[in-house]
VEXNUMI-703864 format. One record per residue (C-alpha): residue number from 1; chain; x negated, y, z. Coordinates in nm, 2 decimals, always signed. Example, Ala and Ser with C-alpha at 12.3 -4.5 7.8 and 13.67 -1.06 7.14 Angstrom:
<rs>
+-----+---+--------+--------+--------+
:   k : c :      x :      y :      z :
+-----+---+--------+--------+--------+
:   1 : A :  -1.23 :  -0.45 :  +0.78 :
:   2 : A :  -1.37 :  -0.11 :  +0.71 :
+-----+---+--------+--------+--------+
</rs>
This chain:
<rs>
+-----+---+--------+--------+--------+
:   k : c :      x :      y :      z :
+-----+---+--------+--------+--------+
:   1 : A :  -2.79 :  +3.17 :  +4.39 :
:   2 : A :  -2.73 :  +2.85 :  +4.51 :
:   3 : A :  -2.52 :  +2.59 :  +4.28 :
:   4 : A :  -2.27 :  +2.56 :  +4.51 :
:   5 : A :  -2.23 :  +2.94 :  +4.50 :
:   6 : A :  -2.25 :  +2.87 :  +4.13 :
:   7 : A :  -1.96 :  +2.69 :  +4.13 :
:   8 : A :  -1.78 :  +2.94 :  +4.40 :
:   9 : A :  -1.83 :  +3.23 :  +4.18 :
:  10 : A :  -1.69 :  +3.04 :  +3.87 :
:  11 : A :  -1.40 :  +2.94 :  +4.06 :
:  12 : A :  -1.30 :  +3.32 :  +4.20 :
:  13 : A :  -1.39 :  +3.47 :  +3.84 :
:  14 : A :  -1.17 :  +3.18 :  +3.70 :
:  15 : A :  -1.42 :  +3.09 :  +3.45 :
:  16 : A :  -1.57 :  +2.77 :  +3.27 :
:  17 : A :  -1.90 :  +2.64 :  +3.26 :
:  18 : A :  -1.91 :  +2.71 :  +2.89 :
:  19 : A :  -1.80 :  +3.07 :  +2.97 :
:  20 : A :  -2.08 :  +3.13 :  +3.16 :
:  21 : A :  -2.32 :  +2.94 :  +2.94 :
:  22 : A :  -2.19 :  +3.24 :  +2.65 :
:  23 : A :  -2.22 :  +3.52 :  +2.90 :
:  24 : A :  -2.50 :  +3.45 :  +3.02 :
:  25 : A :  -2.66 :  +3.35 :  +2.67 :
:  26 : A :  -2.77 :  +3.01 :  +2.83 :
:  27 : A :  -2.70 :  +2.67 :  +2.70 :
:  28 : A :  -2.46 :  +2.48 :  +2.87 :
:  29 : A :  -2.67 :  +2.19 :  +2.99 :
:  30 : A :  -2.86 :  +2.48 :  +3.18 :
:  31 : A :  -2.49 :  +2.58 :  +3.39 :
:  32 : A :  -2.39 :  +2.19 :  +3.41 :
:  33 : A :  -2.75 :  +2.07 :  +3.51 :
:  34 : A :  -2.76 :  +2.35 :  +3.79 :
:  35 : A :  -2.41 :  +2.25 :  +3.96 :
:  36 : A :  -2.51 :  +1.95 :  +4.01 :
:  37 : A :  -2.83 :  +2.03 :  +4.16 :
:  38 : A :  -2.99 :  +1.81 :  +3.86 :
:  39 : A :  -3.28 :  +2.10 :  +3.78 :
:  40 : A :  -3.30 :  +2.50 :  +3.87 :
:  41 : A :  -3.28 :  +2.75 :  +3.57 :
:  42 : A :  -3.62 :  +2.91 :  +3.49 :
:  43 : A :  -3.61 :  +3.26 :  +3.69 :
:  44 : A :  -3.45 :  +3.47 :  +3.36 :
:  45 : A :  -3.18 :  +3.20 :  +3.27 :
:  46 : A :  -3.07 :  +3.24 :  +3.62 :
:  47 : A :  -3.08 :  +3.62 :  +3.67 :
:  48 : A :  -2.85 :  +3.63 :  +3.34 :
:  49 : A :  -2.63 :  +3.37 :  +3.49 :
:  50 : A :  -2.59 :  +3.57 :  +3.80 :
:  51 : A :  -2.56 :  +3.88 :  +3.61 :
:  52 : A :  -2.29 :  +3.75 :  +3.41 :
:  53 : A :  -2.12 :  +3.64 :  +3.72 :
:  54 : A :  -2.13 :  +4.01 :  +3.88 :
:  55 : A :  -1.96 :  +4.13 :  +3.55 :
:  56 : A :  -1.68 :  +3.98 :  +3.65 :
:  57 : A :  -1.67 :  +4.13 :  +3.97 :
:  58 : A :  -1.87 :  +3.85 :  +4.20 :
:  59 : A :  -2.04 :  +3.96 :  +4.49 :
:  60 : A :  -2.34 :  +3.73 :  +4.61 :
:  61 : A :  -2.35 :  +3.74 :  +5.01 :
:  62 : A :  -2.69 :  +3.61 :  +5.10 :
:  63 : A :  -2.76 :  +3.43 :  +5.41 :
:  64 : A :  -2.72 :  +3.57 :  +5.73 :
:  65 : A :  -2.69 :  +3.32 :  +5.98 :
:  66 : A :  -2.33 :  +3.19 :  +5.91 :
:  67 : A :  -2.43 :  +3.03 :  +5.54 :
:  68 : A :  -2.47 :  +3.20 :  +5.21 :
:  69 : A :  -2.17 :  +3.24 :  +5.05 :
:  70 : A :  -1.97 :  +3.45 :  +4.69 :
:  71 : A :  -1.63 :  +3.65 :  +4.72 :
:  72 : A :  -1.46 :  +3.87 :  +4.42 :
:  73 : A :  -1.46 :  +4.27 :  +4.48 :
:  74 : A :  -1.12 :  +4.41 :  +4.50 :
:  75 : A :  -1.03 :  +4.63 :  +4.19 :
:  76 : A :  -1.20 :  +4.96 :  +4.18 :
:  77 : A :  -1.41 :  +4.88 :  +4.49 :
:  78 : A :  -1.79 :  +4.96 :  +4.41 :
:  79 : A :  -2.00 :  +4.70 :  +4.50 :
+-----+---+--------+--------+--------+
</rs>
């Protein structure tokens, strides 16, 4: 995850920094220091970010030629 993606997904699952900080059982610093491309999380503190993320119904589309990118799963949809 990329912190632009970062911010993507918090935007479609309508959700603060400090939200994710609590779901993801990171501090805050760690989100706001990652959108702004100021340090990367160490590898856990970002797998819980992006799991928190996919909770609320995030998909991740990696890159595949045309950028990577987020978009939210339509209810009931697997993903």
């Amino acid at each position: 995850m990329s912190p632009e993606q970062c911010r993507a997904a918090r935007g479609l699952a309508n959700i603060s920094q400090d939200d994710l900080a609590k779901a993801a059982s990171v501090g805050l610093s760690t989100v706001r220091n990652f959108e702004a491309g100021r340090s990367t999380p160490v590898a856990n503190n970002l797998a819980a970010m992006i799991k928190a993320l996919e909770a609320t119904g995030v998909i991740f589309i990696p890159e595949n030629g045309g950028g990577a990118g987020v978009r939210l799963a339509k209810p009931g949809v697997s993903k």
